[in-house]
C-alpha positions as CSV (number, residue, x, y, z in Angstrom):
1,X,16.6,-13.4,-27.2
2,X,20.2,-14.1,-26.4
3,X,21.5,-16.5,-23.6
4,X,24.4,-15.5,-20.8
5,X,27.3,-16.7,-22.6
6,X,29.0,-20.2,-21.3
7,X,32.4,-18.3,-20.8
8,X,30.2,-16.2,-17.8
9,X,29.0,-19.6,-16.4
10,X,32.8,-20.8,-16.4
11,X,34.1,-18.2,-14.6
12,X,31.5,-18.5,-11.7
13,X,33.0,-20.3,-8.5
14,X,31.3,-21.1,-5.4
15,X,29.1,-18.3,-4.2
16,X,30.3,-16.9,-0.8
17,X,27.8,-13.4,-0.7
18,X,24.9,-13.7,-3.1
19,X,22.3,-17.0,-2.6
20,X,21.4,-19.0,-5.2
21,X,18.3,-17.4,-6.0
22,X,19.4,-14.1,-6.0
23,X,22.1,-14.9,-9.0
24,X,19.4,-16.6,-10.8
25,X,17.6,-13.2,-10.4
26,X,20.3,-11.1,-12.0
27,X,20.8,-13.8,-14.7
28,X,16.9,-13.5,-15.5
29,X,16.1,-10.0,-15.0
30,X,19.6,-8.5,-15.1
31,X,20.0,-6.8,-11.5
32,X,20.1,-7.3,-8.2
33,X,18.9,-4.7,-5.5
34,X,19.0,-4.5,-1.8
35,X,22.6,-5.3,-1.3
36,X,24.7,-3.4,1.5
37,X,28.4,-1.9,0.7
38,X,29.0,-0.1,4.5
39,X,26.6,1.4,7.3
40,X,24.8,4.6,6.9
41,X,27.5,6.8,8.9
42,X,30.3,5.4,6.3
43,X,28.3,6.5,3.3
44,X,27.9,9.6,5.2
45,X,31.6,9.7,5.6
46,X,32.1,9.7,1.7
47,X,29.5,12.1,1.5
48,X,31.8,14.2,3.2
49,X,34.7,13.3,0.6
50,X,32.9,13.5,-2.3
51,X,32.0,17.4,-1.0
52,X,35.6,18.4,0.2
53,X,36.7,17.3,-3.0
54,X,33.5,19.7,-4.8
55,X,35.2,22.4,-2.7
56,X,38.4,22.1,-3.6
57,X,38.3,21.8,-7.2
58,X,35.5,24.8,-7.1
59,X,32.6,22.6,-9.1
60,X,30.0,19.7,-9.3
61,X,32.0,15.7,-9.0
62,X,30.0,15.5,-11.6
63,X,32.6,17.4,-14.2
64,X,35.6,15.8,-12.8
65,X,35.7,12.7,-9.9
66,X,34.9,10.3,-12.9
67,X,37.4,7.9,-12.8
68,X,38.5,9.4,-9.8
69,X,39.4,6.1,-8.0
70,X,42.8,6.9,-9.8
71,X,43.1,9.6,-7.8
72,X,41.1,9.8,-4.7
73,X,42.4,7.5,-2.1
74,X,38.8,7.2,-0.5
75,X,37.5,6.1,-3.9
76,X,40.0,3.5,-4.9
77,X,39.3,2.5,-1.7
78,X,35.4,2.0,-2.2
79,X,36.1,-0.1,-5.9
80,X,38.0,-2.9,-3.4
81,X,34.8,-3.0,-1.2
82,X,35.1,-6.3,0.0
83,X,31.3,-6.5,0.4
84,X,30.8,-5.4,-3.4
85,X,33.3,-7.5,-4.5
86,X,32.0,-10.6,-3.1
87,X,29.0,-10.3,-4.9
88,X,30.7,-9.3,-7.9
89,X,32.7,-12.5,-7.7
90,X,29.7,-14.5,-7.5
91,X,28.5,-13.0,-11.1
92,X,31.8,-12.9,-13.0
93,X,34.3,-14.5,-11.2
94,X,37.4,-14.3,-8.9
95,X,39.9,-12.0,-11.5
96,X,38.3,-8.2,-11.2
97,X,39.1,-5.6,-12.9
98,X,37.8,-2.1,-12.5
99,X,37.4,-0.5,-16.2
100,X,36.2,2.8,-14.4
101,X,34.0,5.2,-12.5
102,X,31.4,7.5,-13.4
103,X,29.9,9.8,-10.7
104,X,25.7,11.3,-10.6
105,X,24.8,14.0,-8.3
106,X,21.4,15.4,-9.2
107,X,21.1,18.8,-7.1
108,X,17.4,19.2,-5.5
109,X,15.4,20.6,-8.0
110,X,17.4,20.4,-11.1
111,X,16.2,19.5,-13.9
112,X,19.4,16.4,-14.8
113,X,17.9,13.2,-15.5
114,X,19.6,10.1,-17.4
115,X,17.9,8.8,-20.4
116,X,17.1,5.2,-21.2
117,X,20.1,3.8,-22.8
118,X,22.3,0.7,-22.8
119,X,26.0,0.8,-21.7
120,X,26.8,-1.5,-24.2
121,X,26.9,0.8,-26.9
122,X,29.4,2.9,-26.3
123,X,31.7,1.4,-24.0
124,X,33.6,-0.6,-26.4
125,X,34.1,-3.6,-24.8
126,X,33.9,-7.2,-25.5
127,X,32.6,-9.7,-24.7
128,X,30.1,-8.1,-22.7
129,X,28.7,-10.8,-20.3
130,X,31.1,-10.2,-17.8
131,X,30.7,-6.6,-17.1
132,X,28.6,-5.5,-14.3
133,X,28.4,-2.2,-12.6
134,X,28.2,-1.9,-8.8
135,X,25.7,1.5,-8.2
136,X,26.6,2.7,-4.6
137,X,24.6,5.4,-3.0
138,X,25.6,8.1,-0.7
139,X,22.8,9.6,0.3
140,X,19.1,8.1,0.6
141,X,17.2,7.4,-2.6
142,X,13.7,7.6,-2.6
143,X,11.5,8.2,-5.5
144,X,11.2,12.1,-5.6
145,X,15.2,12.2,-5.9
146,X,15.2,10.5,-9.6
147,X,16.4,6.9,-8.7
148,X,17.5,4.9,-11.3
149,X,15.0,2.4,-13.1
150,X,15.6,-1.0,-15.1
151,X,13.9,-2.6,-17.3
152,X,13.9,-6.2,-16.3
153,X,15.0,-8.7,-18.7
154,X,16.3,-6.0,-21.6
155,X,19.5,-7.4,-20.9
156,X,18.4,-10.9,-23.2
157,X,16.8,-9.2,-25.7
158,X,18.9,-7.2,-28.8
159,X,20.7,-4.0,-28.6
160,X,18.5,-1.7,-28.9
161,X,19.4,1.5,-31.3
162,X,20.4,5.0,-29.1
163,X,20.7,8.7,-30.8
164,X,23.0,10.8,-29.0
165,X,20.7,14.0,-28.0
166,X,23.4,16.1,-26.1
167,X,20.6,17.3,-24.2
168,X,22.7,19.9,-21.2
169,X,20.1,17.9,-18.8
170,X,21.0,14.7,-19.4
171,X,23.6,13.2,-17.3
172,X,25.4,10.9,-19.9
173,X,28.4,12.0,-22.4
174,X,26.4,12.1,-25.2
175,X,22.7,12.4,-23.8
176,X,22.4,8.7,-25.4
177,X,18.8,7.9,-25.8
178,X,17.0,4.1,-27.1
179,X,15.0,4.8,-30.0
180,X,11.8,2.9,-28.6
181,X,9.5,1.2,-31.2
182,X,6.4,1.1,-28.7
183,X,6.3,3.3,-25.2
184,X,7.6,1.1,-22.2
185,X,5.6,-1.0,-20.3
186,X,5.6,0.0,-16.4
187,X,5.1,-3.5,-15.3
188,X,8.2,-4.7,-16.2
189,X,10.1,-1.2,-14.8
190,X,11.7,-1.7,-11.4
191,X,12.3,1.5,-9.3
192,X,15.9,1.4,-7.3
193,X,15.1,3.1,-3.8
194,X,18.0,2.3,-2.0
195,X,18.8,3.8,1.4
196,X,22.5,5.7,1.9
197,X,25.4,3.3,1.9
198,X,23.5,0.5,-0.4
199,X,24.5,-0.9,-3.9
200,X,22.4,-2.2,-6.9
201,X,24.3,-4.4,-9.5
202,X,23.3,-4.3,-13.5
203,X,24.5,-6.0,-16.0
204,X,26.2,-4.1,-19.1
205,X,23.0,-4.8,-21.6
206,X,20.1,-4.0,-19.1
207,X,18.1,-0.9,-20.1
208,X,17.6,1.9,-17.3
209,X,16.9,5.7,-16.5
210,X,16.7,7.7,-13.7
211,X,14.4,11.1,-13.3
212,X,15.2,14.8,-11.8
213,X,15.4,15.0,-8.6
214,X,12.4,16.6,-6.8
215,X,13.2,16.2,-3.4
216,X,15.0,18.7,-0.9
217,X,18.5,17.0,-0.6
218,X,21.4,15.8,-3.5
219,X,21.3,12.6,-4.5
220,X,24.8,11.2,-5.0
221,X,25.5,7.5,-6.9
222,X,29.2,6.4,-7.7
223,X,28.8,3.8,-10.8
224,X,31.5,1.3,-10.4
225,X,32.4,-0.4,-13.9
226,X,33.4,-4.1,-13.1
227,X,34.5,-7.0,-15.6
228,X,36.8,-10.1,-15.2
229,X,40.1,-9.9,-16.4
230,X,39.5,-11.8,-19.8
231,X,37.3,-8.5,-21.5
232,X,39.0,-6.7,-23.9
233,X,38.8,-3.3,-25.2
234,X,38.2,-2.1,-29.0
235,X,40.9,1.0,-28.0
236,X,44.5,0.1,-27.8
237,X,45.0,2.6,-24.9
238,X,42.1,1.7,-22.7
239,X,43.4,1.4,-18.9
240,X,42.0,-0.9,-16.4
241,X,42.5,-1.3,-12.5
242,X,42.9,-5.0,-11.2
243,X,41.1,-5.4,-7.7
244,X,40.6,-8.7,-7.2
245,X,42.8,-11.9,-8.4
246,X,44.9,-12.0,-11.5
247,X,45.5,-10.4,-14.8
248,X,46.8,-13.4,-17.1
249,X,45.4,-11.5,-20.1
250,X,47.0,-8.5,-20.2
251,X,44.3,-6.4,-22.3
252,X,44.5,-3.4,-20.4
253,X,47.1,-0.8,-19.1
254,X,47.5,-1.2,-15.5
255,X,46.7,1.1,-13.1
256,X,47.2,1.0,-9.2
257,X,45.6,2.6,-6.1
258,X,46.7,6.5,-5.2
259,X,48.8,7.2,-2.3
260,X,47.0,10.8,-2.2
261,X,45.7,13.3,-4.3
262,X,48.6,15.0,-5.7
263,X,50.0,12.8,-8.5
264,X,46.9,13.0,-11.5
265,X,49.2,11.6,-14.6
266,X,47.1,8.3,-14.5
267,X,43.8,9.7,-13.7
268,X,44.2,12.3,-16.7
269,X,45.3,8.9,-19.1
270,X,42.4,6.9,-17.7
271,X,40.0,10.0,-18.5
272,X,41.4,10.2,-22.2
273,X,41.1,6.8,-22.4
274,X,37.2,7.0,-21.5
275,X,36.4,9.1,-23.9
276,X,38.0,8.1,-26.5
277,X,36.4,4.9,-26.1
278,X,33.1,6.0,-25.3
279,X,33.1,8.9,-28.4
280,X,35.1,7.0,-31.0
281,X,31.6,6.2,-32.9
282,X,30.2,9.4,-32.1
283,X,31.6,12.1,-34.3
284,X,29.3,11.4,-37.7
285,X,26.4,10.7,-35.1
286,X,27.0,14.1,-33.9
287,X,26.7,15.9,-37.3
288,X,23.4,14.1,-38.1
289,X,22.3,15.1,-35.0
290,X,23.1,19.0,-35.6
291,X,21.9,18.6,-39.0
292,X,18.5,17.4,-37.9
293,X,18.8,20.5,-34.6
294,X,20.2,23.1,-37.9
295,X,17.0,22.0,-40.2
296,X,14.0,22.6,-38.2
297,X,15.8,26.0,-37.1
298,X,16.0,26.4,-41.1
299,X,19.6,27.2,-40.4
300,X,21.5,27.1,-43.9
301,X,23.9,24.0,-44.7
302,X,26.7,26.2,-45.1
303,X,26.7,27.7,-41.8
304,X,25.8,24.2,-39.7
305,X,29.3,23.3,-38.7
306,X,29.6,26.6,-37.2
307,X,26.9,25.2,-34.6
């Protein structure tokens, strides 16, 4: 097993939204749930942002408000929650930075699910300790809409090894799977219900899923990517929003809120800058992976990089 690192502990201050026992939660089982961002009619509210936008662009938020908080005034606004970032402080400190947003809507009765996986992996950032991301729902979550589930304590154990599947279904970049040794015990799963305008915070090792979605309504999540200002990046170009304190470091390319919609140049930088961090290991996974797809469709080795 591996300890929280003594640089996490140092950055801690006095709590002023999360008690005692609820950071000694996260520490030991790597989460916290049951924490409030805004009421239900504000969630609603973003709801209702989150869709204009849908209808504007023509397609899911799912292909394009990640990282939107570069963008979208409303989201930049909802990364400098003051509620989420209190309790953020508590785990990492007082200098925030956002490292960026992803976005899950599951449509009712669709088969998209998230595999088990570790963000650790492909994130490319170090040292990990710090980085904690803020889940904040916009619509209820109950357990036919395919909430997300953690497996406690997974964050103290090793990295566990992930294949990238690109299964269409699956929600992540690379449909990232664990390669599990022995099936997962359901004792030590913990299902996040969460009602509309609520927020779950895990830490960047913890192991978790979600399901489809089997009930009659979407169920929308914005995944907010926090860490203190000290992380670095293993990508030259990796941007980074400060929304709380200081930058003293200077690791990361600055970026600042949106005044509206209209001026994408940073969002389209932060994007890049994603995925280059997030796929710079996964081009030669990518060919084993077609290779294994090619051979069991005894497609010949010549043709496979057509695939």
């Amino acid at each position: 097993q591996v300890c929280l690192c003594v640089m996490l502990r140092a950055l801690r201050q006095s709590p002023r939204a999360l008690s005692g026992s609820q950071i000694e939660t996260y520490d030991s089982d790597g989460f916290l749930l049951g924490l409030r961002a805004m009421s239900a009619d504000q969630a609603r509210h973003l709801r209702c942002e989150f869709e204009a936008a849908e209808a504007v662009e023509g397609r899911s938020g799912n292909l394009f408000l990640n990282h939107g908080h570069t963008r979208w005034p409303w989201m930049s606004d909802l990364v400098r929650n003051p509620r989420i970032l209190d309790a953020v402080s508590d785990l990492i400190g007082v200098n925030i930075m956002v490292w960026g947003v992803s976005v899950f809507a599951k449509e009712p009765g669709s088969s998209s699910f998230v595999g088990w996986h570790q963000d650790v992996n492909y994130w490319g950032l170090e040292p990990d300790d710090g980085i904690v991301t803020a889940w904040v729902a916009l619509t209820d979550v109950e357990p036919c809409h395919g909430p997300m589930e953690f497996l406690k304590g997974s964050h103290l154990q090793q990295v566990r090894e992930q294949r990238d599947t690109y299964d269409p279904s699956n929600l992540l970049s690379r449909g990232q799977e664990i390669v599990w040794e022995k099936p997962v015990s359901n004792d030590q799963v913990q299902i996040a219900t969460m009602a509309a305008g609520m927020f779950s915070l895990h830490h960047v090792r913890l192991a978790h899923q979600s399901g489809a979605n089997s009930g009659s309504d979407r169920r929308i999540g914005i995944a907010i990517r926090y860490m203190p200002t000290c992380t670095r990046s293993r990508s030259l170009e990796d941007t980074g929003m400060l929304v709380r304190g200081v930058d003293t470091y200077g690791h990361f390319i600055l970026e600042t809120a949106p005044v509206d919609a209209s001026d994408d140049a940073q969002y389209q930088r932060g994007r890049a800058a994603k995925t280059a961090s997030m796929m710079r290991d996964a081009d030669h996974r990518r060919v084993g992976q077609k290779d294994a797809v090619a051979s069991s469709l005894n497609v010949p080795r010549h043709l496979r990089a057509r695939l």
